[in-house]
C-alpha positions as CSV (number, residue, x, y, z in Angstrom):
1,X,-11.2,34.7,-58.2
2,X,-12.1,30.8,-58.1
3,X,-14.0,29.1,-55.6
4,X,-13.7,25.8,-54.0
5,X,-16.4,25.0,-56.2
6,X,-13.6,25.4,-59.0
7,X,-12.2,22.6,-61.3
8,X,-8.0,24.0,-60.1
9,X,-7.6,25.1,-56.0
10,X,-4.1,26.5,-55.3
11,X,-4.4,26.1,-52.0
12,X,-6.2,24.0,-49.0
13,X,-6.3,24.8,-45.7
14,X,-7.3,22.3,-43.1
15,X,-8.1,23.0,-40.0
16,X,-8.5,20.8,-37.5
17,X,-10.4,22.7,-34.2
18,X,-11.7,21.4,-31.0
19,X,-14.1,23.8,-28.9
20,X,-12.9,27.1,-30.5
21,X,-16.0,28.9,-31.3
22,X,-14.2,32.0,-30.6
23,X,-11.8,31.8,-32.8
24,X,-13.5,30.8,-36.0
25,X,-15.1,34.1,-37.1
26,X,-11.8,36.2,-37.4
27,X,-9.5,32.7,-38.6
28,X,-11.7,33.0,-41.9
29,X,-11.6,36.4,-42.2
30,X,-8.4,36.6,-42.3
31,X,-7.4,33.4,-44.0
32,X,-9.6,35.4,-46.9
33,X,-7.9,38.5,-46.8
34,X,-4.9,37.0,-47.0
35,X,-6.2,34.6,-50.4
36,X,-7.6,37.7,-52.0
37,X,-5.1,39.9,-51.9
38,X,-2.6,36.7,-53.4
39,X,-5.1,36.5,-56.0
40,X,-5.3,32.5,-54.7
41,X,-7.9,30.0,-55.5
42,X,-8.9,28.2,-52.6
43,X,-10.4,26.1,-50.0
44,X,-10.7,25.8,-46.3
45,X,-11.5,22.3,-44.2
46,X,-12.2,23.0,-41.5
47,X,-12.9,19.3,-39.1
48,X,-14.8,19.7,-35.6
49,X,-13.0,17.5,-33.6
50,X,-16.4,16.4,-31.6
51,X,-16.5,20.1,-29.8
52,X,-19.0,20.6,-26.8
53,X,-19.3,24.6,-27.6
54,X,-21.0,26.3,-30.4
55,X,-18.1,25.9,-32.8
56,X,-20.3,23.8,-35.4
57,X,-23.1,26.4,-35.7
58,X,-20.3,29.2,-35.9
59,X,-19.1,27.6,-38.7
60,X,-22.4,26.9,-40.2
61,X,-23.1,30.4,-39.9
62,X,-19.7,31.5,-41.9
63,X,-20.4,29.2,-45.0
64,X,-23.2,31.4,-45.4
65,X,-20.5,34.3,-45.9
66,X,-17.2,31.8,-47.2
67,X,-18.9,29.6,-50.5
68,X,-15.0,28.5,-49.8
69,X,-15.5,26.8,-46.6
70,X,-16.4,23.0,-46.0
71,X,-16.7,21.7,-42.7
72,X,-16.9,17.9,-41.4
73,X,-18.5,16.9,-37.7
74,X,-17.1,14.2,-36.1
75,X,-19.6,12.6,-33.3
76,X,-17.5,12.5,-30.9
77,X,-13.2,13.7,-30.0
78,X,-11.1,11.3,-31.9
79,X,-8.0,13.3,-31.9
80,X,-5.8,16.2,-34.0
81,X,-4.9,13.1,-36.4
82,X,-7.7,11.6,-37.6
83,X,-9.4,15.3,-38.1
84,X,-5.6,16.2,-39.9
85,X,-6.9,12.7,-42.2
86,X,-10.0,13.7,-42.9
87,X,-8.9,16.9,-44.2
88,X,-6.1,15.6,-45.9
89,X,-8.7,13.2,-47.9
90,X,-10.8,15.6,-48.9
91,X,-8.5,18.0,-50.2
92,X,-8.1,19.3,-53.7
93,X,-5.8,22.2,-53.5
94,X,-2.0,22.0,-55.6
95,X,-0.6,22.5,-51.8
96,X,-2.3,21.9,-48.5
97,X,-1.7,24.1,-45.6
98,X,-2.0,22.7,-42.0
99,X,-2.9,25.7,-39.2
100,X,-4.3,25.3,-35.7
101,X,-7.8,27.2,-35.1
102,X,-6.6,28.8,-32.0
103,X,-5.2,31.9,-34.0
104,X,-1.3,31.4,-33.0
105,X,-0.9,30.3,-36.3
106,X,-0.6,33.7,-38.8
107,X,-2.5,33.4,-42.1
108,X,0.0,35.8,-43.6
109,X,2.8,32.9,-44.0
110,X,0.5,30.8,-46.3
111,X,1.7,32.9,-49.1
112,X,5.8,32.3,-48.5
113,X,5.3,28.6,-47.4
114,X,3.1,28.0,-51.2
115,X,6.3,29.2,-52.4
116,X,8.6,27.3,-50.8
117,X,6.2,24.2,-52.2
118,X,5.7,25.4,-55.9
119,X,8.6,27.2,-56.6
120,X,11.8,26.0,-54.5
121,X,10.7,22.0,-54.7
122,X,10.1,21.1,-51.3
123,X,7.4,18.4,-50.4
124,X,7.4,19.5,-46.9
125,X,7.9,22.8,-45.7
126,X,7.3,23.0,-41.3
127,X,7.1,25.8,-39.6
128,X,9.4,27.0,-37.0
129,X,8.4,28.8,-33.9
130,X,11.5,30.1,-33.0
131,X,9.8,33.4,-30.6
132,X,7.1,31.6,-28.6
133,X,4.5,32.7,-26.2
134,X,3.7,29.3,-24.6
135,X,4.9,28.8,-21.1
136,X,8.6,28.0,-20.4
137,X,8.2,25.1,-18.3
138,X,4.9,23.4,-19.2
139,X,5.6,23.7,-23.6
140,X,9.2,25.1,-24.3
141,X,11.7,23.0,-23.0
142,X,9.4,19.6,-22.8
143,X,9.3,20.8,-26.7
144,X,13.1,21.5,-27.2
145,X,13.3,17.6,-25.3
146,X,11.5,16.3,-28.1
147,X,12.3,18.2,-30.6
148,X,15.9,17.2,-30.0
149,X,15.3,13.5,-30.1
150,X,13.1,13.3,-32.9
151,X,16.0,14.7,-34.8
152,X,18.4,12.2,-33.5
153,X,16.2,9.3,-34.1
154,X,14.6,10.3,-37.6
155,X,17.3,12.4,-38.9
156,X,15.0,15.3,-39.9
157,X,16.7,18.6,-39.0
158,X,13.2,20.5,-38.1
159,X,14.0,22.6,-34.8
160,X,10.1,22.5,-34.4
161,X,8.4,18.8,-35.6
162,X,5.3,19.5,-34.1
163,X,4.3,23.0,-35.2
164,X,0.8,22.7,-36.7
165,X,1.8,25.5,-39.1
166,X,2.7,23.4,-42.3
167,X,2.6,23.0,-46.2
168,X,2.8,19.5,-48.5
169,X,2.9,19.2,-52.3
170,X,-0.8,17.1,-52.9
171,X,1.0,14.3,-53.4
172,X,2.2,14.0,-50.1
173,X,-1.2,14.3,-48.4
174,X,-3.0,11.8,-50.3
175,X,0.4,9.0,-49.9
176,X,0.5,9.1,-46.3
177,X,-1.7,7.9,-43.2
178,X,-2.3,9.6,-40.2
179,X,-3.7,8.1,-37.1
180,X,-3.9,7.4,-33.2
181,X,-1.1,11.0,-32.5
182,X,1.0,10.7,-35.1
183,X,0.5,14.0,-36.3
184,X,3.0,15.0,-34.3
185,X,5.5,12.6,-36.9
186,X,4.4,13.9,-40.4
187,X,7.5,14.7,-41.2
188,X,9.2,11.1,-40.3
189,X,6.1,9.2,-42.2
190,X,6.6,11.6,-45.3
191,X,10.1,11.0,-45.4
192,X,9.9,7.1,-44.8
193,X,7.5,7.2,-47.9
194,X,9.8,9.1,-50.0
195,X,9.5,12.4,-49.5
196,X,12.6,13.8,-48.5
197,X,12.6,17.3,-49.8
198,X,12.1,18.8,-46.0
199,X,12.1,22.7,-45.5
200,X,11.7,24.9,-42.7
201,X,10.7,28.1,-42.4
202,X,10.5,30.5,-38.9
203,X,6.8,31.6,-38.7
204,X,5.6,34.2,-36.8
205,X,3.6,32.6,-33.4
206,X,1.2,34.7,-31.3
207,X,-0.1,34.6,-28.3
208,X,-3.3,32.3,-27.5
209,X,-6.1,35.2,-27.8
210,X,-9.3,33.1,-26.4
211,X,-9.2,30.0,-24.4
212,X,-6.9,27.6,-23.2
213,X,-4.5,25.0,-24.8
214,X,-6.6,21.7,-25.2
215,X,-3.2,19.3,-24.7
216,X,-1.6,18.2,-21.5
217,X,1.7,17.3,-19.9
218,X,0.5,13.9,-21.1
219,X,1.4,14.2,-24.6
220,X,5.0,14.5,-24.3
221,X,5.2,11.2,-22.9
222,X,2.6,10.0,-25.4
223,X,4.9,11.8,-28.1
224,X,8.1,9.5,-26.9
225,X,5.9,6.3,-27.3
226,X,4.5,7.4,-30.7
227,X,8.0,8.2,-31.8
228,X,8.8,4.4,-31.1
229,X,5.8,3.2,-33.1
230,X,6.8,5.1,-35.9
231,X,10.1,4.0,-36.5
232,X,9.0,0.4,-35.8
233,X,6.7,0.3,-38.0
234,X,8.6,1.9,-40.4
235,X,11.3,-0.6,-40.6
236,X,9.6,-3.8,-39.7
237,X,6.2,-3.1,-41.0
238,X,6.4,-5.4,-43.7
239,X,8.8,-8.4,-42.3
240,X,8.4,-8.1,-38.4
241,X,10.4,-11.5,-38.6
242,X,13.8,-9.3,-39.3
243,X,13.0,-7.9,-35.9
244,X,11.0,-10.8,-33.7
245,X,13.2,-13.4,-35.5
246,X,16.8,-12.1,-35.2
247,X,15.6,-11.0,-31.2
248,X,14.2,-14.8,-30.5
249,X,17.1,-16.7,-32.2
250,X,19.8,-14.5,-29.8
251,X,17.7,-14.8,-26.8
252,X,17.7,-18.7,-27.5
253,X,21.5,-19.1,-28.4
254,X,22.3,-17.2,-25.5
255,X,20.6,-19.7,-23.7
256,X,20.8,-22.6,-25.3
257,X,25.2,-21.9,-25.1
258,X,24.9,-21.1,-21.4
259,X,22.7,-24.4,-20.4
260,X,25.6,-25.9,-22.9
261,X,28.3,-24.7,-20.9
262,X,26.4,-26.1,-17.4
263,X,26.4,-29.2,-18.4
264,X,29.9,-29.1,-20.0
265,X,31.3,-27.8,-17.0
266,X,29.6,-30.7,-14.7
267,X,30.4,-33.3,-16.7
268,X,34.5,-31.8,-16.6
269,X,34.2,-31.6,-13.1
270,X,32.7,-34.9,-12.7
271,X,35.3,-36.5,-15.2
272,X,38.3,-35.0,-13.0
273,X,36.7,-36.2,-9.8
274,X,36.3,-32.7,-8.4
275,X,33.0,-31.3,-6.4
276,X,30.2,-30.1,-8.6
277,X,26.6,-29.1,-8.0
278,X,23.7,-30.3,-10.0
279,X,22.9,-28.7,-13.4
280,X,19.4,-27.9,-11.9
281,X,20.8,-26.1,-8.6
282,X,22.2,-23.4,-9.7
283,X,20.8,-20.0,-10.6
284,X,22.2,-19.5,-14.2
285,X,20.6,-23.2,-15.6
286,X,17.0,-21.0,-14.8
287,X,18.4,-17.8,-16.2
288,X,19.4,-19.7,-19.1
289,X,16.0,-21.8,-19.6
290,X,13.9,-18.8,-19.4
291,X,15.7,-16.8,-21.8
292,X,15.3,-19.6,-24.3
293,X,11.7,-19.6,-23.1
294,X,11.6,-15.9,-24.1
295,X,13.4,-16.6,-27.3
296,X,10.9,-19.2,-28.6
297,X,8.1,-16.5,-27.5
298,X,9.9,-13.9,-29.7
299,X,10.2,-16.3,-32.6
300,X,6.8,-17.3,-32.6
301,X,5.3,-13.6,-32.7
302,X,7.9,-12.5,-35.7
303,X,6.3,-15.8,-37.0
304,X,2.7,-14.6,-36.6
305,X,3.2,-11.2,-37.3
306,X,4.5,-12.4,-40.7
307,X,0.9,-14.0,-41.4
308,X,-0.6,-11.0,-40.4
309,X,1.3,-8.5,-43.0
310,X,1.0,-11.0,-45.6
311,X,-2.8,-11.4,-45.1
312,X,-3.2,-7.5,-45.1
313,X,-4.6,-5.7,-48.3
314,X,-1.6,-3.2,-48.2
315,X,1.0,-5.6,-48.3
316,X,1.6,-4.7,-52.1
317,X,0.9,-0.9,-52.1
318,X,3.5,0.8,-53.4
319,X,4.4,4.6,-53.8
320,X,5.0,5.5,-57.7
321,X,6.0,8.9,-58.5
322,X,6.6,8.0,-62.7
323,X,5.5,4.9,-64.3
324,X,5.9,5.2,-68.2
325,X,5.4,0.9,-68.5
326,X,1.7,1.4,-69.4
């Protein structure tokens, strides 16, 4: 059997973990097990999101034992994404496995989901958590919430988005960026870079077998906001003017039409010798001049967002899957 040390890895699985020293010891054996007995070449990342326990010396102490695992420190908690981007930089494995550390994630589907990758010609294949221990009312159904509109707003039919259980070709790993939560969102950035050979497969969950969950209610309403972000960005990345622009130049028309129709009115009103109040007494003529106050505003930051994404080094990077011109 290869090592990591090896020139060709089949597989790489990163591991993102925050204060699970527990944990660790039986994850790698059994990650392992399952490699060896699959005959798989491989390599395990596993990124210490900045824990406070022993997890770094535990995982010190099984490299010793593992030649196949590699482990990155971070100083300090930055987050499941960035440790998810660190991994996914440093991996060399043909397909790249994602699994939580807390051991509710089962080893054993590594071999099926490699398949689904290699054999059946997805670029993404997320697990799906369809029996779950977590509580009802603090994960399930704030899950099924999100779950429901993430597949309304991207399109993606995933009944689980963010199950950390989860495969990519290579390719999709080293195309994509990951920060601030949006791990949560693979699957939507994947897709909005071309990747739209999406799988799903149910996965076995377990119960939580040492410690307690590291997220909060909090990141369900974080999740909503991210979601938002990402489909933004997505579309108006590149020429937030389509979006700024189009919003400022309503905002002012509606405005500019109703001020229009103030004065029209007064000066029919005067012309017919009938009562009229002043343009500037009446409630709409404000409504109408801050509107096309807001409009200009809106204009102005499509404007300078457009500076910004032309000034950017990224403005010309471009995904190729086949380029036979050189």
């Amino acid at each position: 059997m290869q090592t990591a040390n090896s020139t060709s890895i089949d597989i790489t699985v990163v591991v993102p973990l925050y204060n699970e020293a527990e944990s660790l010891p039986e994850l790698m054996e059994w990650i392992n097990r399952v490699m060896r007995e699959n005959s798989f070449s491989y390599e395990v990342i596993m990124v210490d999101d900045g824990s406070s326990d022993t997890s770094w010396d535990v995982l010190q102490q099984l490299r010793s034992t593992f030649p196949q695992l590699r482990g990155v420190k971070f100083q300090r908690n930055y987050g499941k994404s960035a440790a998810l981007q660190v991994g996914f930089e440093r991996a060399q494995g043909e397909v790249v496995i994602t699994m939580d550390a807390d051991l509710q994630d089962s080893p054993d589907e590594i071999p099926a989901l490699r398949q689904m990758v290699q054999e059946q010609g997805y670029d993404i294949v997320s697990g799906w958590k369809k029996r779950r221990y977590d509580p009802l009312l603090s994960k399930r159904l704030p899950s099924k919430l999100f779950n429901s509109t993430v597949r309304m707003v991207s399109g993606i039919k995933l009944h689980d988005m963010n199950c950390g259980l989860k495969a990519y070709r290579k390719q999709v790993v080293k195309s994509i960026e990951v920060y601030g939560e949006m791990h949560r969102y693979i699957p939507v950035i994947a897709k909005q870079a071309g990747f739209k050979r999406i799988g799903e497969k149910e996965v076995h969950h377990q119960e939580r077998k040492y410690g307690q969950t590291k997220f909060g209610m909090e990141r369900f309403v974080n999740g909503f906001l991210d979601l938002f972000s990402v489909v933004f960005v997505s579309k108006f990345g590149k020429r937030p003017m389509h979006f700024f622009g189009v919003l400022g130049m309503l905002m002012f028309l509606i405005g500019g039409m109703a001020t229009v129709w103030l004065i029209v009115s007064k000066l029919y009103a005067q012309s017919q010798g009938n009562v009229f109040r002043p343009v500037a007494d009446q409630p709409l003529f404000y409504i109408a001049l801050v509107t096309v106050v807001v409009g200009i505003q809106l204009f102005l930051a499509g404007f300078l967002g457009e500076l910004i994404a032309r000034s950017t080094p990224e403005r010309n990077r471009y995904l190729i899957e086949v380029d036979t011109a050189k």
